[in-house]
N, C-alpha and C positions, 0 to 999 in steps of 0.2 A: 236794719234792726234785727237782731237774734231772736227768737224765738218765745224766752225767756225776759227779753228785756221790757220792762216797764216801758209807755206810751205817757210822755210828758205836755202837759198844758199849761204854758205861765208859768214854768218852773216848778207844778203839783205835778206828784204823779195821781194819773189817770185811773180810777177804780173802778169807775161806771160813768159813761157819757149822757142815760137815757134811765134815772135821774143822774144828774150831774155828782160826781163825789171825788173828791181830792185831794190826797195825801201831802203835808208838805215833809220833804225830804227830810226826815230828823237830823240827817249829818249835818245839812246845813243851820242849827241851830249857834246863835253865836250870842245872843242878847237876854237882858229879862225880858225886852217885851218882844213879841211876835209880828213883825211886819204885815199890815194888811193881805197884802199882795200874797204873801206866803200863809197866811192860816188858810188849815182843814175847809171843806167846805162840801156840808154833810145837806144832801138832798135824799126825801123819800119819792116826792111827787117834783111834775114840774116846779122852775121858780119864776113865782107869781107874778105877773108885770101888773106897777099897783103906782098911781099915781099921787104922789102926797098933798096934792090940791083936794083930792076928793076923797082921802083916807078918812076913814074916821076909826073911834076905838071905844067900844061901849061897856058900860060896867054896869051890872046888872046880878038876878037871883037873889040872893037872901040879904038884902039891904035894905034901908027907908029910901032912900032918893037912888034910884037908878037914873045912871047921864051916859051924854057920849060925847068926846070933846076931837079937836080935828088936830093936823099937826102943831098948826101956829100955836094954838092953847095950851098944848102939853108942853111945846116950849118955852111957854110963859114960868112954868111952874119952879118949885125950888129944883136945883138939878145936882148932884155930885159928881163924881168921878172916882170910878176906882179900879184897880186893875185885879181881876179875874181869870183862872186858866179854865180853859174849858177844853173836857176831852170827852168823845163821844167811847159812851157805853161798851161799843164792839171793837175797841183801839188794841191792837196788836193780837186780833182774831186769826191774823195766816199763820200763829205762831203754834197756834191750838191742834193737836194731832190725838184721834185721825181728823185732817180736814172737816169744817163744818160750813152750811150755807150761810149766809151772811155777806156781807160787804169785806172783802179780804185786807182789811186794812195790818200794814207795819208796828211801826214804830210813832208814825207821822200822823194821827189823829187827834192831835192833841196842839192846843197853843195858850200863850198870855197874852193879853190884849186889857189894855187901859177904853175902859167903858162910863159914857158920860151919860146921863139921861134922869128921870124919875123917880125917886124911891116908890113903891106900890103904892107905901104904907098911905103915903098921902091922898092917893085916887079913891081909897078905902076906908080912910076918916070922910071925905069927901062925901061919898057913898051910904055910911052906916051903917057900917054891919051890923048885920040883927046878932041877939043872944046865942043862939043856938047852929054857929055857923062852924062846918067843921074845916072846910079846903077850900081852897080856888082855884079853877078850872081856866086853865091859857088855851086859846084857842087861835091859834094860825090862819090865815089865808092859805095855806096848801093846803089840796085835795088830789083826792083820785082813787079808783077802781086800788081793789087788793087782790090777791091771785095766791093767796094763803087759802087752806081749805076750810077754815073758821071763819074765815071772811064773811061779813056783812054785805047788802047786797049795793048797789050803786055806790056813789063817791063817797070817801070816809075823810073827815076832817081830822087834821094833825090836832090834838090836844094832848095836853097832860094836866095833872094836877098836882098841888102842893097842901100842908097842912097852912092850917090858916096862923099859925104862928110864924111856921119858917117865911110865910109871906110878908108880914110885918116886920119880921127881922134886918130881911138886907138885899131885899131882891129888887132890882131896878131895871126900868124900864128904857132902855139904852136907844139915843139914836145917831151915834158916835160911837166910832172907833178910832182909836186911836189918835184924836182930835179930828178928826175926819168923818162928814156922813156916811154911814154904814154904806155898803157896798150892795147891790140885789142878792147877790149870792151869801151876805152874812146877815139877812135879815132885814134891807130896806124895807118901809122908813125906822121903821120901830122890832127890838127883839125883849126879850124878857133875859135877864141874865141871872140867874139862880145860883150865886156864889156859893161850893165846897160841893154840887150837885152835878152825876152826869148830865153832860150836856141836853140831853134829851129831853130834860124839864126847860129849858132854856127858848123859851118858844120865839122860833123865827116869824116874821111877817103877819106882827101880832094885830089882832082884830078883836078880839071879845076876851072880855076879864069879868068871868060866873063866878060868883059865891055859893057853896052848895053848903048842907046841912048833914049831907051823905055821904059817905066817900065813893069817889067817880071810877065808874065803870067801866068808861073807854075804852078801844081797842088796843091804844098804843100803852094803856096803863096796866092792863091785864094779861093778855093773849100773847102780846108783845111789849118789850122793855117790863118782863116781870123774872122772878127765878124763885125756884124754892129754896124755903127755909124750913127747917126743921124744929121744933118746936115740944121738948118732949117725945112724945110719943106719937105727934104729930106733924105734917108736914103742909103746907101752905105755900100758894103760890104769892110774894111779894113784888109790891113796883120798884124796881130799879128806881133807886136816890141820894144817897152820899156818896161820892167820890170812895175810890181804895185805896191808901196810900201804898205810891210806887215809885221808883228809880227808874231811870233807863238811860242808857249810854249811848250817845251820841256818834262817840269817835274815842276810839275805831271802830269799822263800822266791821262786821262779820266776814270771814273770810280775805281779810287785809294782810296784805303782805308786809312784814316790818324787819326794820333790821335790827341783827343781834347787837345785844351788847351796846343799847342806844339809847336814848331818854325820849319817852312818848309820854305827850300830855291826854290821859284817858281825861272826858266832861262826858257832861249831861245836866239833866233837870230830873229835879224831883219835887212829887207833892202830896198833896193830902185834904181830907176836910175838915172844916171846924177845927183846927189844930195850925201846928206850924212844925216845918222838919227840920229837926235840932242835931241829925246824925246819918250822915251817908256811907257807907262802909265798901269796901272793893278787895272783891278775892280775885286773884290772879293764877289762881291753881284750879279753879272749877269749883269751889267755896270748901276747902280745905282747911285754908290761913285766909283772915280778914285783915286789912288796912282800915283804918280811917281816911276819909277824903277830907278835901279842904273845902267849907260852903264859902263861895263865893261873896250874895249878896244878903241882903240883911234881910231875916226871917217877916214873910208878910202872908196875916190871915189870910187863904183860900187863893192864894197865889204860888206858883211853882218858884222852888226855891233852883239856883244853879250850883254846880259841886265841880272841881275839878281833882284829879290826882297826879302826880307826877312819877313814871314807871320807868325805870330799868331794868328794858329788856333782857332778857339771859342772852348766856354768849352761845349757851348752846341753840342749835336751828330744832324745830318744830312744833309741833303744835301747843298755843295757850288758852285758855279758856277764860276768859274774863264775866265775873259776875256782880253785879251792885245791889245793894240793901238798902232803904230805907229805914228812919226809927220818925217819927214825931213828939209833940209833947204832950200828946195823950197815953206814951208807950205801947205805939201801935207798931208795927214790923209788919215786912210784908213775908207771905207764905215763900216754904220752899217749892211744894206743891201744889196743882191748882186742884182747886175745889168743885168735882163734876156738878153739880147743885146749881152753879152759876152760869147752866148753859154756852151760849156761845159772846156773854156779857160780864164786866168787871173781870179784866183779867190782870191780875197783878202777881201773880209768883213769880218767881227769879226767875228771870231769861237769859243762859247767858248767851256772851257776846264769842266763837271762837275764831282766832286769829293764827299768821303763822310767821313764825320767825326765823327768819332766814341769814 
């Protein structure tokens, strides 16, 4: 192996072994949905080994009846199924220059997956929320020491929080994927799936569902997964939470050799939040002249749409520069440039793809 060359596991690449974190190959994308086997699979802390005879999941804070109920219980309950993409926060972070720390993820941080389990909403009728309740607080089975210099002291527990609407809206408490029980690595038994949000609210190896009155302080909602905003004349640090609507091309992949004067099918996926993507556009000159692309599959809330285009390459040899757009149907577009504010999180301005034609 080259020097250079990524370190494969199961067909991810390898980002970090010690916590576990794994890329799936974007080229190989071919479906709406995302193969178990092949999604992301985003660790801070060890993954938990958690027995689902003796799990339990307690609801609690600013309710009349706080309960805890065990797996068997929760899958008594009413359950849906809906398919969901989920892409983590710092997705296509090695592409950000100069270089920043983080987890060096590509292209591949990102998947769809058909998710069956709970709606909240019902654990929370269940519960009663009190009048005056403002968020709810997901809180994970992973822990561990932090080695940031803001860091708190002993093991910090993965949480995030949500407003207490978005929670009633459409967030579900999933212990299935893909008709299959969740895997250890994507959240056994139970994950939280937070439809059109970075993944990061999405809590794996969930244990405790808090009602607060407050809005939550956490480490992972502040310090970290937050960016500024500017506000006026002011500027404010915010938690990372709606998805950014983005494109990204599959194939061909950067630096591919292709032949002149030939027909290549450019794809990819694209998505967005709260919304649905009505228009994928492909410039072949480094965004000069735009194409419209062809969408695929039929537009679905807070699910990745797929696009393909069909190119004729020139007859002449060298270098092309391939770039793709997004629109949704909120008439959102994605930047040309990224936005330094945004740390080393949500990165969606135009990446291109360059190729060479031979």
């Amino acid at each position: 192996m080259q020097q250079n060359e990524p370190k494969f596991r199961d067909g991810k690449i390898v980002r970090s072994e010690e916590p576990l974190n794994l890329e799936m190959p974007f080229e190989k994308l071919d479906g709406f949905v995302t193969p178990t086997d092949s999604f992301y699979v985003r660790c801070h802390f060890p993954i938990p080994k958690i027995d689902k005879k003796n799990w339990r999941l307690r609801v609690e804070g600013e309710v009349e009846k706080p309960f805890e109920l065990n797996y068997d219980e929760l899958l008594k309950l009413e359950s849906r199924t809906i398919p969901a993409t989920l892409e983590c926060a710092g997705n296509s972070r090695n592409f950000l220059e100069p270089k920043v720390k983080g987890v060096a993820w590509g292209l591949g941080a990102v998947g769809n997956a058909e998710w069956t389990g709970v709606p909240l909403s019902i654990l929370l009728d269940r519960a009663g929320v009190k009048a005056g309740a403002l968020e709810v607080i997901l809180e994970g089975a992973d822990a561990g020491p932090l080695e940031e210099p803001k860091q708190p002291s002993g093991n910090v527990q993965f949480a995030r929080s949500i407003p207490i609407a978005k929670a009633r809206a459409d967030v579900l408490l999933a212990y299935r994927m893909n008709g299959e029980e969740l895997p250890p690595q994507n959240g056994f038994p139970v994950r939280a799936i937070v439809p059109g949000w970075y993944a990061v609210a999405s809590i794996k190896w969930l244990q405790r569902v808090i009602v607060t009155d407050k809005p939550f302080g956490g480490y992972y909602q502040t310090l970290d997964y937050a960016y500024w905003e500017k506000r006026g004349d002011l500027t404010e640090l915010v938690p990372i939470s709606e998805m950014q609507i983005k494109a990204e091309i599959a194939q061909p992949v950067a630096n591919e050799i292709l032949q002149a004067n030939s027909n290549v099918r450019v794809h990819g996926a694209a998505w967005t939040s709260e919304g649905e993507i009505v228009r994928v556009e492909i410039s072949v000159d480094g965004g000069g002249n735009w194409a419209e692309a062809k969408l695929i599959d039929q537009p679905t809330r807070n699910a990745w749409r797929l696009w393909e285009y069909d190119w004729r390459t020139p007859s002449k040899p060298g270098k092309q520069t391939l770039v793709v757009r997004a629109t949704d149907s909120r008439g959102r577009t994605q930047p040309v440039e990224r936005d330094p504010d945004r740390g080393t999180y949500m990165i969606n301005h135009l990446l291109p793809v360059e190729v060479e034609i031979r």
